[in-house]
N, C-alpha and C positions, 0 to 999 in steps of 0.2 A: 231495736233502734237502728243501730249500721246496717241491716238490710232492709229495712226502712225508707232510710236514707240514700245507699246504695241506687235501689229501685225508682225515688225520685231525682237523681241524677241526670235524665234524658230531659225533663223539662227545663231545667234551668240551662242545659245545653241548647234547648231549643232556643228556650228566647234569647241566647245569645248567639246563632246562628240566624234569628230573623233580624235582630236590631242592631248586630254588628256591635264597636265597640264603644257604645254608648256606657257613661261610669254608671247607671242603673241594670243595663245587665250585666257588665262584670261584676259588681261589687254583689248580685244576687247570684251570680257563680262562685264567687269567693266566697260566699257566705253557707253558701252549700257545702260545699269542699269542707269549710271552719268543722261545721255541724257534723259531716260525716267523719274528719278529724279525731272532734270530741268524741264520739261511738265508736270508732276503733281502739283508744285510749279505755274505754267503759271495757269493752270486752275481753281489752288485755287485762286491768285487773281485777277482773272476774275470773279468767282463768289463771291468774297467778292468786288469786286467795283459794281455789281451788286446789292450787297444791303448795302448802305452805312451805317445802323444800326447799323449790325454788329459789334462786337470790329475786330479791327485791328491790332491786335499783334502776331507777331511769337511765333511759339508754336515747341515746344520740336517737335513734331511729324514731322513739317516742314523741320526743319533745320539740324535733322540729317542726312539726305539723302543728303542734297547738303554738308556738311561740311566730312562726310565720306567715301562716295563714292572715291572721290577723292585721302582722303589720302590711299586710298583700292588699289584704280589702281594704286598707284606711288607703295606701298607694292608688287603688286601682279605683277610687272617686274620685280622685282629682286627678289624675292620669290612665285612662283605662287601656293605651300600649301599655305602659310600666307593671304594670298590673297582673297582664295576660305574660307580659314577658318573666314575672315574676312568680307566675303560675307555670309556666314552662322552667324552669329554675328550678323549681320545689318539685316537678314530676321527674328531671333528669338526677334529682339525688334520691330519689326513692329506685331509681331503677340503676343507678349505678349497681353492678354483678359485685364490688369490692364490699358495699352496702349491705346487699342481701345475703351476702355469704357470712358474713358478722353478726349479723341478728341472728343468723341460721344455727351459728359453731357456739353463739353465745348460749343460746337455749337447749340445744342438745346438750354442751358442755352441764349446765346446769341440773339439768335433768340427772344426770347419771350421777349425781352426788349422793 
């Protein structure tokens, strides 16, 4: 399903590189994004019931994509700046290095229990 999803990515870019920012193609940008959200969330715990070791607790990095997303696309119909700016928002804390290196030290830490 996430590469799935993944892979239909380029289209919903498209139509919001043709029609600009009308709240019908953002909000089917953000609706994509939600969808592929939810499949990264599927395959994290599928690989954590895979290794029942592991801790099992939601972590910051998880839940802001399902808890944001959402209020992005109800945002991004009735304002589809706020929207995209709200989708730039949610891409600059995913790529924060303070971010990725947390999830990184969390799961290795984890692992080695």
């Amino acid at each position: 399903m996430l590469l799935a999803l993944v892979s239909f990515l380029p289209f919903p870019t498209e139509v919001l590189a043709r029609y600009g920012l009308t709240n019908v193609a953002t909000v089917y940008y953000r609706l994509t994004m939600f969808a592929t959200s939810i499949g990264f969330n599927v395959v994290l715990q599928q690989v954590r019931a895979a290794h029942p070791q592991s801790e099992r607790r939601l972590t910051l990095w998880s839940i802001v994509g399902l808890a944001l997303y959402p209020i992005a696309t109800f945002i991004a119909y009735f304002a589809p700046l706020a929207g995209i700016i709200a989708m730039g928002g949610l891409a600059a804390f995913y790529m924060f290095p303070r971010n990725v290196a947390a999830i990184v030290l969390e799961e290795t830490s984890s692992g080695n229990r």
